[in-house]
N, C-alpha and C positions, 0 to 999 in steps of 0.2 A: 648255504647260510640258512639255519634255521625262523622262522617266523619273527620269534622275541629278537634277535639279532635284525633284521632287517624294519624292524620297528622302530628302532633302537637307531638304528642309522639315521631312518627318514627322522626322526624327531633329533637329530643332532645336525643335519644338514638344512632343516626347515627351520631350527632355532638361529643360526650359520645367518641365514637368511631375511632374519626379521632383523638383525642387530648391523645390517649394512648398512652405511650412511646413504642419506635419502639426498640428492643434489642433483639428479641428471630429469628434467622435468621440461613439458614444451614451455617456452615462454608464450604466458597469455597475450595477445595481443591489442594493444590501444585501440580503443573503437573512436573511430568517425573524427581520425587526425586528416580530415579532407575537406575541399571547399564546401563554403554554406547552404546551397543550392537555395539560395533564395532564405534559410532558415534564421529567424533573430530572435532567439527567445529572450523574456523575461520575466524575473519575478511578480506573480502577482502575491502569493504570499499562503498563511501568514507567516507574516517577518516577525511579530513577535508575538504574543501571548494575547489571544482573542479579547474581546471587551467582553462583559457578563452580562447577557441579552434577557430578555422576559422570562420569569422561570425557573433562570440557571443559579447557583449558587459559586462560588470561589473555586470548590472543592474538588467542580467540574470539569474546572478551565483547564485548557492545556494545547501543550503545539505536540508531540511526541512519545513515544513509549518505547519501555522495553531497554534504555540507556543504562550506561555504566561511564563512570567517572574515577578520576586518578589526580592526584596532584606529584608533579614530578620527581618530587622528594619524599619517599614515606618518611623520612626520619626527622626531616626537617623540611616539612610542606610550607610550600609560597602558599599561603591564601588566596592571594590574586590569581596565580597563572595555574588554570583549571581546564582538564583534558576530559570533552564527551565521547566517549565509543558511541553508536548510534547503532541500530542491529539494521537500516537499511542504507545508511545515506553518507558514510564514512568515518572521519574523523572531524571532531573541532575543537577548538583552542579559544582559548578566551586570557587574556592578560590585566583582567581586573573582575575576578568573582564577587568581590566586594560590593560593587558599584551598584549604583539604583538601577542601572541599566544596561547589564553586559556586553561588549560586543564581539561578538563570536566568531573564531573564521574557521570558515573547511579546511584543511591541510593536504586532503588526500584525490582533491578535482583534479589537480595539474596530471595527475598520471596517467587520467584518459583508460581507467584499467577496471574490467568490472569486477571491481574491489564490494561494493556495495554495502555489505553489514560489514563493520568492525567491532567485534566481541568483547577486544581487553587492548591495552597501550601497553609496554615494557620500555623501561629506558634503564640508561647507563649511567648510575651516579656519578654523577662529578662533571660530565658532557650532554651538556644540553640538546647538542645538537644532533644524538644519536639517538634514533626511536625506533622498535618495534612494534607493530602492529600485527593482530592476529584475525585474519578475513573469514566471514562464511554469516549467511543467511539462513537460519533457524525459522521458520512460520508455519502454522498448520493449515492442514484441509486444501482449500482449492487454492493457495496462493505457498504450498507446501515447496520450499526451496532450500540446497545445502551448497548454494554452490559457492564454496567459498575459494580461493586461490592460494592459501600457503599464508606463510609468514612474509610481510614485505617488510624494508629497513630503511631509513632514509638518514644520513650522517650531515644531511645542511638542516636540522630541524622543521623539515615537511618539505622546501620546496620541492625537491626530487626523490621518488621512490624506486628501492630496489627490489629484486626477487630475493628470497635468499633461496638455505638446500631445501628448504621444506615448501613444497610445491604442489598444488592441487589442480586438475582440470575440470570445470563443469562440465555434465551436473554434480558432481560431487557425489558424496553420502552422507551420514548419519556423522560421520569416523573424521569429516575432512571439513568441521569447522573447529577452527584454530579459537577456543573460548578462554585461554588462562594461558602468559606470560609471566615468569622470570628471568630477572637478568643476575645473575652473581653478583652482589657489591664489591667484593673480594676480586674476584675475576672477573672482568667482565667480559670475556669472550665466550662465558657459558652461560648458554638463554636453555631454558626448560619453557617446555609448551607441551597443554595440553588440547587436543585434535580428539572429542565425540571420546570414544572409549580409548586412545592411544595414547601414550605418555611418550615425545621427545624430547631429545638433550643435544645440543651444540656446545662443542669445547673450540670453535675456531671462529667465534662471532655471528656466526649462521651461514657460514658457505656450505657448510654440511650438519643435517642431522639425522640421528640414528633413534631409532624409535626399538626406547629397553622396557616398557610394560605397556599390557593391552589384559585390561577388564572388558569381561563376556559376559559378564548376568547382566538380565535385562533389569530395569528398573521397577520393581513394584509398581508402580502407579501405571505401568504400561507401556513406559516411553524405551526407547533403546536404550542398551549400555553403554555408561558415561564416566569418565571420571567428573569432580563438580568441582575441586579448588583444591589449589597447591598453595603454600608459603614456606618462608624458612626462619629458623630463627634467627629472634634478633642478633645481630652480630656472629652470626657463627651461619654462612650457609651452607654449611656441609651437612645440617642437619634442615632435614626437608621434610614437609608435614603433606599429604596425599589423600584428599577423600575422593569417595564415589556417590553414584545415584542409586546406591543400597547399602547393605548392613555395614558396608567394612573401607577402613580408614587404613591408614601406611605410615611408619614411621621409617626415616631413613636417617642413618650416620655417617654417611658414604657420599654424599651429592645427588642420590638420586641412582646408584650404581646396584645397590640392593635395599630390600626392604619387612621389613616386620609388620606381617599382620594383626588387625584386631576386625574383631565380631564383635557391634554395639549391645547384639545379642545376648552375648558373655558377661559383658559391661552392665546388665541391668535395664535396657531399654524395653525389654519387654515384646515391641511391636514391632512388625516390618517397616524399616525406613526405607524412605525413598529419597531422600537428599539430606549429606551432611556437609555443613559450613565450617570454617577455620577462620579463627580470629588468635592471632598475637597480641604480646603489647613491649613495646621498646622498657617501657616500666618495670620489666619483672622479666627475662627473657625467658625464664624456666617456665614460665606461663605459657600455656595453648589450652585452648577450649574447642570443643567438636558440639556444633548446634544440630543434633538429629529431628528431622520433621520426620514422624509417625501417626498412623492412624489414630494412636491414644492423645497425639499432639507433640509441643514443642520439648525433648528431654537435652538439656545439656551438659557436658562431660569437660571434667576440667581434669588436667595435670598440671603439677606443680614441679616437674622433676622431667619438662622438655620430652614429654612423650612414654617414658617409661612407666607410669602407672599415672590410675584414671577412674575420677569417681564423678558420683551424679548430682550437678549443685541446684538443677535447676529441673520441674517435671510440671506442662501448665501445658492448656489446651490455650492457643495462642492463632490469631489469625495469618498461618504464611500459606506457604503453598507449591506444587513442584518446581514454579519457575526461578529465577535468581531470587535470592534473599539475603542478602548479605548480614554478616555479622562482624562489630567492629568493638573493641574494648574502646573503654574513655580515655584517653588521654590525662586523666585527672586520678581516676580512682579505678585501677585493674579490676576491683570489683564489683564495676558498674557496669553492663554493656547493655548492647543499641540493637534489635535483629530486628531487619527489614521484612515483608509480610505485606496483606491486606493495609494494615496499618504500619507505622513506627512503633516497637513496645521497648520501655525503659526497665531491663533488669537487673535488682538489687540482688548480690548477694550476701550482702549484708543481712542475718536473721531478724534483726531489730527490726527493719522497715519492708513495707509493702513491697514482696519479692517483683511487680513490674506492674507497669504501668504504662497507657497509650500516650503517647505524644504528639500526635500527628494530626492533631483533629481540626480540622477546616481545611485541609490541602489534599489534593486528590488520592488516589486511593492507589495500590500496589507499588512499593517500593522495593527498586530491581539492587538499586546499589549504594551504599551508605559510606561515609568517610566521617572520622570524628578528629579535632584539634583542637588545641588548647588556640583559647582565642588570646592571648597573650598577658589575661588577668588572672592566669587559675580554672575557667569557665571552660564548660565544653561547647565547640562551636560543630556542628553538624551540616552535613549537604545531604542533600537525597536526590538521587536521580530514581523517579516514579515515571509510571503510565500517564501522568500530564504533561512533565516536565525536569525542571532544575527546580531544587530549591533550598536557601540557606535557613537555619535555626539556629535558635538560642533560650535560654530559661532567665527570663528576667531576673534580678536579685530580686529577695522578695513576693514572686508571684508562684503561679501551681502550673499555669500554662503557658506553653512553651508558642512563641510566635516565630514565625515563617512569613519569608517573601518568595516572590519568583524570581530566578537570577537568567531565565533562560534568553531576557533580553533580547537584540537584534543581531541577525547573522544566520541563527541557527534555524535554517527553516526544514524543519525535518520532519514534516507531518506528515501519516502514512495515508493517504487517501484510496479506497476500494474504488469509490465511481463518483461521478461528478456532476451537475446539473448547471446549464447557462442559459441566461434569458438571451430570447432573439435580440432586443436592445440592448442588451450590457448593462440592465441593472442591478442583478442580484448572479452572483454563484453562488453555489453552495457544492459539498460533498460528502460522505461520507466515510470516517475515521477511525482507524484501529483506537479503542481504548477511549477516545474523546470526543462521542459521538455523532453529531450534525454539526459543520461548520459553516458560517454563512458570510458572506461579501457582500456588504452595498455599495451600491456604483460609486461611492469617492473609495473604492481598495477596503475599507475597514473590515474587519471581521471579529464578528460575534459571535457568542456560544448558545444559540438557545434552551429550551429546557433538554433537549430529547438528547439522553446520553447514555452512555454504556458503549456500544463498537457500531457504529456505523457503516453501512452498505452504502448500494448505489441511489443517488438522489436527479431528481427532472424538475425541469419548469416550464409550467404551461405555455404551449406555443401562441397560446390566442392571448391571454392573460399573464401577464408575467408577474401579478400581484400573488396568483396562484403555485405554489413551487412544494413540493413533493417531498419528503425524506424517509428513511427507510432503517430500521434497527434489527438487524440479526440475533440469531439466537431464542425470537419468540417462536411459539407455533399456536397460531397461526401465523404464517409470517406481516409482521405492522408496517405497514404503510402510512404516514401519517403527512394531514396538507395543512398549510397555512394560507391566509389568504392577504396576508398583508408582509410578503415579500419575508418571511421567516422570520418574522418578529416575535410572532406567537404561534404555535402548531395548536390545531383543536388532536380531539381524539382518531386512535387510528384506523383506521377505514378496510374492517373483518370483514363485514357483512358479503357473503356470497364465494368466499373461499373455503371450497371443502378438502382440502389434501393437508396433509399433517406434516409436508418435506422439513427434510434436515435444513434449514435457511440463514448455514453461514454468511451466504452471501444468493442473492438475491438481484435479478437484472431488473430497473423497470426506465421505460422512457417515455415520453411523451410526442406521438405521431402527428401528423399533418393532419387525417382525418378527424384527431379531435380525440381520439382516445389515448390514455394512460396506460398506457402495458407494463405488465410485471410475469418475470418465469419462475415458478416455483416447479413443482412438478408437474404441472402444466403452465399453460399458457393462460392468461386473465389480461382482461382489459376493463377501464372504468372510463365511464363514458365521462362526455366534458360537465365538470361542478357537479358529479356522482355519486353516489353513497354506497352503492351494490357494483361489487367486481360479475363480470360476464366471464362463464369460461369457455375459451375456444377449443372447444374438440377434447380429446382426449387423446394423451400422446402414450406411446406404448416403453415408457420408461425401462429398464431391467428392475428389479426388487432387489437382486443380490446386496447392492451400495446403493446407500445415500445418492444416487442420481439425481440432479433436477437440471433446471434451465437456465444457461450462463449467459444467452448472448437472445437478441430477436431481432431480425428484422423486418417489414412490414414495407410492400411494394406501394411506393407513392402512388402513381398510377394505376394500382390496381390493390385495394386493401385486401383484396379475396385473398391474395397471394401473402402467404407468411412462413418466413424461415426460423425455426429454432433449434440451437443448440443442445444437445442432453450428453448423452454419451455418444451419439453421433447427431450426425444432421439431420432435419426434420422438416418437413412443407409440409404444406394446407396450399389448395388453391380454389376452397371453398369454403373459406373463414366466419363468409356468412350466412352460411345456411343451416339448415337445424342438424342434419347429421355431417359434423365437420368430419374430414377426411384426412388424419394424415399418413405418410410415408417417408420410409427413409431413402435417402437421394444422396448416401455416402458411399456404394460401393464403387462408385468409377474411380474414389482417392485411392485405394489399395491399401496400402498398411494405416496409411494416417488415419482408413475409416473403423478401424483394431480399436472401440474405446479401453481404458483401463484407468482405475481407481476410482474417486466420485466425480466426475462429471467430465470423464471423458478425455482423448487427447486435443481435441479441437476446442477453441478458445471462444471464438467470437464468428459472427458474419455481418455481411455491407452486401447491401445490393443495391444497384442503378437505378434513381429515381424514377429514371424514362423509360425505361425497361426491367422488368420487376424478374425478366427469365435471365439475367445481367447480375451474376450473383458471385462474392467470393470470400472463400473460407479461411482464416487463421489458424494456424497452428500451433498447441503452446509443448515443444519437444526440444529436446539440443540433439542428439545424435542424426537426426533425420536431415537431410540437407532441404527438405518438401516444407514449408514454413507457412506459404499460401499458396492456395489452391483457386483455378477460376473456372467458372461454366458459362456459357454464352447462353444453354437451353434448357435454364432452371434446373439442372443439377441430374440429365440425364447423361453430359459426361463432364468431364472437370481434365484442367490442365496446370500444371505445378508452374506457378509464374515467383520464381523465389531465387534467382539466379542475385547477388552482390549484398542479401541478409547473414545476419551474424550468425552462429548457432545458437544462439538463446532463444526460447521460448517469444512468440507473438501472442501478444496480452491480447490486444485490442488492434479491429480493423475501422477505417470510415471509409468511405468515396466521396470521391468531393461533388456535389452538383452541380451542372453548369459547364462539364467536360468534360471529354470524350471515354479517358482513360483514367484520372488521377485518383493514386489509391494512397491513402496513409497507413502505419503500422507504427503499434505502441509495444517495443519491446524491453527485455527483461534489461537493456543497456541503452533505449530511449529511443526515437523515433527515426523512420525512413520511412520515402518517401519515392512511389516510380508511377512517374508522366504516362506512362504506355502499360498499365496493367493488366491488359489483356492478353499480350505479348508475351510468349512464356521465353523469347529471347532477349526481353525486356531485364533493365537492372535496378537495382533498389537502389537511390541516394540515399547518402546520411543527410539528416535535417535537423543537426542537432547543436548548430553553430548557440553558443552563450547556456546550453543547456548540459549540466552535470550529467555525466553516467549513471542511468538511475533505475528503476525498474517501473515501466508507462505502463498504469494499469487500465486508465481510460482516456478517450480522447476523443472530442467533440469540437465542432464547426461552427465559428460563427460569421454567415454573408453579409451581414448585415455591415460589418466592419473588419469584413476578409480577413479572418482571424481564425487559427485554430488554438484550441486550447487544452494542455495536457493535465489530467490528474496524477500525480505520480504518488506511490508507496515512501515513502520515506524521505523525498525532498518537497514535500508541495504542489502549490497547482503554477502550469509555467505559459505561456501565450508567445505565440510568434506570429507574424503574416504568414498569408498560404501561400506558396509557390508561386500559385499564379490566381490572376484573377477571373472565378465562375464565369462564364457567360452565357447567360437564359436566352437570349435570343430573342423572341419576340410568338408569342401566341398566338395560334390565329382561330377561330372558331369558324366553322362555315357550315353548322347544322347545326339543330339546336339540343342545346346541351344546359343541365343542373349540374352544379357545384355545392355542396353543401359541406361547410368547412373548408377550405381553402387557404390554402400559404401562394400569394403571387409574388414569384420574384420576379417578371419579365413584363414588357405591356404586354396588353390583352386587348386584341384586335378582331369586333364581333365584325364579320361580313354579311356583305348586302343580303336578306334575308334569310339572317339566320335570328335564334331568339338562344340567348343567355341567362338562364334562370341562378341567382346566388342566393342558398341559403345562410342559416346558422352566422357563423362567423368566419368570418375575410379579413384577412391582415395582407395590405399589400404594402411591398417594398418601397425604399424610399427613393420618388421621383419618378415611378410608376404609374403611367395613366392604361386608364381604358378606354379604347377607341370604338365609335358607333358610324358604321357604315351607313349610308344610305337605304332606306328602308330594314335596319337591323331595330334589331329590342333587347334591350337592358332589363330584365324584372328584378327587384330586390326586392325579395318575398320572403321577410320578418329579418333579413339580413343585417348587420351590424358590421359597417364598414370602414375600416380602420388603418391607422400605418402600422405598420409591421415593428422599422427599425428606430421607436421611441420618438419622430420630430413630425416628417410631413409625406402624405404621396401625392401624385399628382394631380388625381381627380380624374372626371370625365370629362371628354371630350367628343365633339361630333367629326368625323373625320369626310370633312369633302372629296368627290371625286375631282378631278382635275382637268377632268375634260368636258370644254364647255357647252359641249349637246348633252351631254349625261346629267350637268349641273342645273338643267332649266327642263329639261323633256322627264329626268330619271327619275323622281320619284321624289318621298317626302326624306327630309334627316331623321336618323336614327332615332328610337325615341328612349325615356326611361320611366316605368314604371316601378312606383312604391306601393305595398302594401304591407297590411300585420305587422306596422309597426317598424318598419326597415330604417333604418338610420346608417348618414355618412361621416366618420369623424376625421379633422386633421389632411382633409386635400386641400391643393392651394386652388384647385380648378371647383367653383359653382358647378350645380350639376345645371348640364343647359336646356 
């Protein structure tokens, strides 16, 4: 067989190949259908649309981004019953969009299945109770995730969800989020979906599909190859409409079986595009328009003749952009339409009147998905699902601007939070938010938006001061840091001074230690002293230059601040934090493959180490294929042992250790938390801890003792609280030489013995009901110290502690004594000092 012959084969047997229906796939498995091991979460929220804080404007507010919305009738939409895709946190339904205050339910928790983003809805005219749904996780840089799981189906209208044939295993790829459903109105056993660059078609309801086109150009703007929206015409769906995330669109007369090229090129566009939109309209079926975003700006292309020829009605440098931007005709007039963008813009094609115009002005900014209906007078009634939220519109009779409410009401708590910040007392959280900046809690639940907005990182609250609380905004460089001092009411400016590296600072770790300092990783290590102005940097860490590297995770040995573990592309210690030439090294090669960084910031997530012992250290993993998740060292990271025996394959966000225990480690993963009593134990097993808590992706998670409470930030459902497993136990301190504290967190008593002396500086927060005991002939100094209860009510004070034996009580010496000076002060014990 000659060359061109065997060429010739392989591309008829490879073609053979792609056109085989796709059905035989592992079933993904339900996470954490097991006892609660102690776990009860709850919402803390927000449950619905933040208050507007010092600052903030309307325009700011928001619970969510990145959503897509449907009404179950394109032909003849319910206004009321209004369907969110949410790109982290599933599906939701609401059965009164109308309302002042909608209320909104998940559909897709009961499956227990890490569905996660839902991209687009399909249903089956005429049957309500039949939905598809299209799964997969779309987000950039360090929280970069595809893993979406196929197309699911559910015929009771949500309670239960099926697999169909199109089936995906995380991690996924580019190719395997399911972003654009159709269902046949005609047939409805034929669903088209489009899957990253792949086009499938099911003719048997979805038990099987066969995937008949696959685009390979990459997308001009850099992104992978994609198709971007499918539709059919009205009443006829044999004729199928097909763009991409480049020059060229599809027309089909066949269902979808073959298809005829265009080049916008051809067409007059002039520029390279990188995303083209499809809008119908029931009004006119021979109608379809193709909205090209190009570098010269917005050009659109209408046909009047259902695809067969195509001119340019519309050419305006217009604010959208490569992410979703929907375009929808009006309901009212085929020659008016709506394309979502930075803003809303209203375009006339009408020559008489101003070809477009913004409409959107007071409500937050990027709209991913737009719907337009007739509100039942003639009028066009509008939704937008944006980077804030939901929201409905309308143009007063009469007026020039167009008003908007929030419809995203309660239920839909879909906020995507990076990292999270909580007072020792439980008076303020706060976090940081894709798209909706700083979000803040005060102790009665409420939450407000303050000024600081745009995408939000990780936020801390001072351990000494909890009036003091931290937020953090990605995307500057230098990276901002910004404090409030009155519990995020108001942020002053943000706190430069003394940061010299220029890192890429999508995201950004800082937290607030025991010692009293403010730590943050950029591409190095920085800390700010307590109520500081100037960042201090610790050492110099030997980053790679190839990538964007910086510092995702830090931990900081209570017991010994010398000792500091950070994150980069691999692990990293100091265990001379404070001295002028910091030291560090990397302490990853005993992981083996895990310590293999790759892309920006590495394969390793996070680390925790052991209050009481700071050489007590263990590493997170964020990978699926590796069965190694977490890693543990007993000797500061000179060998390490894989303790990850009963974890999911998804990626570990985030690690803590709980203090007060021997062993107990939490993990915040890409399907929510686990939990193992014995984590030192590499024969040890992970519980699910995730009893009342959705399958979600835990990106941070933080401990509060004070009210034995852990608390998760999650990506895309909010922030969630449960009790810990068990309760810390500090034990009881005992000093018997004399020792300075300066800065201090006490969670245990503290028992000075017979001659020893205990100097406390700075500031002391001691837990509630915690006394400190003074031996016979011991000393107490509080030398300028400010001494205070830790958990927001009372501690115990001091106390003289007698011996008990009555020759020691009359022969042994004087009672313990307590000396003040510089100023020292006791606030909030029940005990006088004696």
């Amino acid at each position: 067989m000659n060359f061109n012959k065997k060429i010739k084969v392989f591309i008829y047997i490879f073609s053979i190949f792609l056109l085989l229906p796709i059905s035989i796939h592992a079933q993904p498995a339900p996470i954490c259908n097991t006892p609660a091991n102690g776990s009860n979460w709850s919402l803390i929220g927000p449950k619905s649309l933040p208050d507007k804080g010092a600052g903030a404007h309307f325009s700011a507010l928001g619970t969510g981004a990145q959503m897509r919305i449907k009404f179950q009738d394109a032909d003849r939409p319910n206004p009321k019953k209004l369907y969110a895709c949410t790109p982290s946190g599933g599906l939701f339904c609401t059965m009164d969009a109308t309302a002042e205050m909608p209320l909104w339910e998940n559909l897709t928790d009961s499956t227990r299945l890490p569905v996660l983003g839902v991209r687009d809805v399909g249903f089956v005219p005429g049957d309500s109770q039949t939905i598809f749904i299209g799964t997969g996780l779309r987000y950039p840089l360090a929280l970069r995730r595809f893993h979406g799981i196929g197309v699911l189906k559910t015929t009771d209208g949500g309670k239960s969800w099926q697999q169909t044939g199109l089936q995906f295993t995380p991690p996924g790829k580019w190719n395997q989020v399911c972003h654009d459903l159709l269902v046949d109105p005609k047939n409805t056993n034929t669903v088209h979906a489009l899957c990253g660059s792949d086009y499938y078609k099911s003719t048997d309801g979805g038990t099987h599909f066969t995937k008949k086109k696959t685009h390979s150009l990459r997308c001009p703007a850099g992104w992978g190859a994609a198709f971007r929206d499918i539709a059919f015409k009205p009443g006829d769906p044999n004729v199928v409409y097909l763009s991409t995330d480049h020059n060229f669109f599809f027309v089909s007369n066949d269902a979808g079986e073959s298809w005829q090229e265009f080049d916008v090129r051809n067409l007059g566009a002039e520029a390279e595009t990188d995303r083209i939109d499809i809008a119908v309209s029931p009004l006119n079926p021979e109608l379809v328009f193709m909205a090209c975003h190009t570098k010269k700006g917005e050009v659109i292309f209408r046909s009047l003749n259902a695809g067969a020829d195509w001119k340019i009605v519309f050419r305006k440098k217009i604010r959208t952009s490569y992410e979703r931007n929907d375009l929808v005709v009006s309901p009212n007039n085929p020659d008016v339409l709506y394309i979502g963008g930075v803003h809303i813009d209203r375009i006339f094609l009408d020559s008489t009147k101003r070809n477009s115009r913004t409409i959107s002005a007071g409500i937050h900014a990027d709209h991913r998905g737009l719907l337009a209906i007739d509100d039942g007078k003639g009028n066009d009634l509008l939704f937008s699902a944006n980077d804030g939220g939901l929201y409905r519109g309308h143009l007063p009779k009469g007026k020039k601007r167009w008003e908007w409410v929030d419809i995203s009401g309660t239920g839909m708590n879909n906020t995507q939070f990076y990292g999270i910040g909580v007072a020792e007392d439980y008076s303020v959280i706060l976090g940081g938010t894709q798209d909706n900046g700083v979000l803040v809690a005060d102790s009665t639940g409420r939450f407000f938006k303050p000024s600081l907005g745009g995408d939000g990182s990780d936020c801390a609250v001072d351990l000494f001061d909890t009036d003091l609380v931290y937020g953090s905004i990605w995307h500057r460089v230098p990276p901002e840091v910004w404090r409030s001092a009155n519990k995020g009411e108001k942020f002053q400016k943000p706190l430069k001074k003394g940061i010299n590296d220029g890192a890429d600072t999508y995201y950004f770790s800082i937290m607030a230690h025991e010692d009293g300092y403010l730590y943050m990783g950029t591409k190095d290590v920085y800390r700010l002293p307590h109520k500081g102005e100037v960042w201090e940097q610790v050492g110099d860490i030997p980053l790679p230059n190839d990538l964007p590297y910086k510092i995702l995770s830090i931990a900081v040995g209570t017991s010994d601040p010398n000792v500091i573990y950070a994150v980069g592309d691999v692990l990293y210690k100091t265990e001379n934090a404070n001295a002028d030439n910091v030291i560090w090294k990397n302490i990853s090669a005993g992981m083996g493959k895990a310590a293999k960084a790759y892309g920006a910031g590495g394969e390793m997530s996070s680390v925790t180490v052991d209050p009481a012992d700071p050489d007590r250290v263990w590493e997170g993993i964020r990978n699926y294929g590796s069965p190694f998740k977490v890693y543990f060292s007993a000797n500061g990271g000179t060998d390490w042992t894989a303790v990850s025996k009963g974890l999911p394959p998804f990626p570990v966000n985030d690690i803590v250790f709980q203090a007060g225990t021997k062993d107990a480690v939490y993990v915040g993963t890409d399907v929510g938390v686990f939990y193992n009593p014995a984590a030192s134990d590499p024969n040890s097993e992970w519980l699910c801890f995730n009893s009342g808590l959705p399958v979600c992706l835990v990106t941070d998670l933080e401990i509060n003792y004070c009210f034995n409470k852990i608390i998760a930030g999650t990506f895309g459902r909010s922030i969630w609280e449960s009790p810990l497993a068990n309760v810390s136990d500090f034990g009881t301190v005992e000093v018997n030489k004399n020792e300075t504290w300066d800065f201090k967190i006490i969670r245990s008593d503290v028992v000075v013995e017979s001659k020893a002396k205990l100097t406390l500086k700075g500031e002391i927060r001691i837990a509630s009901g915690k006394k400190i005991f003074l031996e016979k002939n011991s000393q107490l100094v509080l030398d300028g110290a400010n001494l205070e209860a830790l958990c927001g009510d009372t501690w115990g004070g001091i106390e003289t502690k007698d011996d008990p034996n009555f020759f020691q009580r009359f022969f042994g010496g004087r009672p313990g004594t307590v000396e003040f000076k510089n100023g020292a002060t006791i606030k909030n014990a029940i005990l006088d000092v004696p």
